[in-house]
Every structure is written in structure tokens, then in C-alpha cells.
C-alpha positions as CSV (number, residue, x, y, z in Angstrom):
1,X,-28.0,47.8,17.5
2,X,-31.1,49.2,15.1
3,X,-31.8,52.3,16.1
4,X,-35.8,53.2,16.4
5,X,-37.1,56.3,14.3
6,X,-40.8,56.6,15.1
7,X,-43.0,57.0,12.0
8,X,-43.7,60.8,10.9
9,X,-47.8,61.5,11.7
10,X,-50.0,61.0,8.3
11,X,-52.7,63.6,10.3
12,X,-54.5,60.4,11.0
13,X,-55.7,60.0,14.6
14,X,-58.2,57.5,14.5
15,X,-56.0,53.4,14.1
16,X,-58.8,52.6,12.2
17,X,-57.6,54.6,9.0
18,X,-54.3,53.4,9.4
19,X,-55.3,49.5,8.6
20,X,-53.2,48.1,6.0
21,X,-55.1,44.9,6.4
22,X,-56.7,42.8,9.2
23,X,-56.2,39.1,8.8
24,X,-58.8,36.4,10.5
25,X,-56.8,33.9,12.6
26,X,-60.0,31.8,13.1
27,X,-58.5,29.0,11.3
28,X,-55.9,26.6,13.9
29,X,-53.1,26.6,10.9
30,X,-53.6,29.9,10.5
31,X,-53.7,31.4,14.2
32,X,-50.4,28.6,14.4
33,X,-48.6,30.0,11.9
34,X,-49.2,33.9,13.2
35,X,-48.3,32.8,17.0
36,X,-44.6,31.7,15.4
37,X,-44.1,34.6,13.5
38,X,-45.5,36.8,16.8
39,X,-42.7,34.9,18.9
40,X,-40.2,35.2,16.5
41,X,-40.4,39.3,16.0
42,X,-41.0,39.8,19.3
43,X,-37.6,37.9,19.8
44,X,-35.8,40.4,17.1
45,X,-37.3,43.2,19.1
46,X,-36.6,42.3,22.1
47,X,-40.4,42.6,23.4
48,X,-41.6,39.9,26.4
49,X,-45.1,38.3,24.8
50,X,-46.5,35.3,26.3
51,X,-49.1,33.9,23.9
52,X,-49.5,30.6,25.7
53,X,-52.7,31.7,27.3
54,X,-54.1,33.8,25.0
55,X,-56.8,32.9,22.0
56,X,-55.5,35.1,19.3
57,X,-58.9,36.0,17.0
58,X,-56.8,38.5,14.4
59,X,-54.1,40.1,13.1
60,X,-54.4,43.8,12.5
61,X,-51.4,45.8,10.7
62,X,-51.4,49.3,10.9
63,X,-48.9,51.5,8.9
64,X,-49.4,54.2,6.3
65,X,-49.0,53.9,2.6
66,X,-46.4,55.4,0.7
67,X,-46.2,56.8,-2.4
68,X,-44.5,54.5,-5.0
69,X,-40.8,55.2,-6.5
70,X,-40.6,57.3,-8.8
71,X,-39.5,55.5,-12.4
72,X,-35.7,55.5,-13.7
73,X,-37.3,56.9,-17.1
74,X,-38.8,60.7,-17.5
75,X,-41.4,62.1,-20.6
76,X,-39.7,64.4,-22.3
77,X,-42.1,67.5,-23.5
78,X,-43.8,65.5,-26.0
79,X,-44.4,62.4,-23.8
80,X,-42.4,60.5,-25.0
81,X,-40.0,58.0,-22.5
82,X,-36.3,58.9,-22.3
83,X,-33.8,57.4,-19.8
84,X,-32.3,59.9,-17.5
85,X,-28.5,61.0,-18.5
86,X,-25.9,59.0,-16.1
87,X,-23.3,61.7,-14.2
88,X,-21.1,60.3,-16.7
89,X,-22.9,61.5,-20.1
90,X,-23.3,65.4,-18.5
């Protein structure tokens, strides 16, 4: 069992500013391949969807953006790149 931790709040309350990207599902390979891929995580999750009657017209995934990981290597004072000391070289 997964447990479910709800997203923290960005301060965004309109969806809208919260696309990551909206995909067109006009084309039949295309709205195929999404209503697989719909079935198959709504499987995993354990949500009921019935898509057989439904024309799907797109795909909208909404999220937040996250700040990239920080690199392994540091600047030291003159900016130039240093690896970070392991626990073992302190």
C-alpha cells in the first residue's frame, strides 16, 4: 500500500497556472494510445473510469514545477568548481 501525500499549495488557485502541458488527442493513434495509458493508471490507482463512451479531445497535466537538484560540485570563493569532501576525508 502507497500511501497518498497531497501536494503542498504553490499559492496558485486558478488550474490554469498549474499546466505543465496540454496534449491534443485529435489524432485516433494518439487519443488510442492516451485511453490505454488512462485505463492502465487508473488500474494502479484503483479509480473506476469508463472511457468507452466518452470522445476524449485532450490531455491536460497539471503539477507544479520544482526547482532542479542542486549539483554534487560547489564554487569555492573564487568560482572555481570543487567536489564536495566525502564524510570520510573530514
Amino acid at each position: 500500500m502507497i500511501d497518498r501525500v497531497p501536494l503542498p499549495s504553490d499559492g496558485s488557485s486558478d488550474a490554469s497556472q498549474n499546466s505543465l502541458a496540454s496534449i491534443d488527442l485529435s489524432n485516433p493513434r494518439v487519443q488510442a494510445a492516451a485511453r490505454t495509458m488512462l485505463r492502465e493508471l487508473a488500474e494502479l490507482s484503483g479509480t473506476e473510469l469508463n472511457l468507452d463512451s466518452a470522445t476524449l479531445q485532450n490531455l491536460e497535466i497539471i503539477g507544479r514545477r520544482t526547482r532542479p537538484a542542486q549539483s554534487l560540485k560547489n564554487k569555492n570563493k573564487e568560482g572555481q568548481i570543487c567536489r564536495r569532501k566525502s564524510l570520510a576525508q573530514v
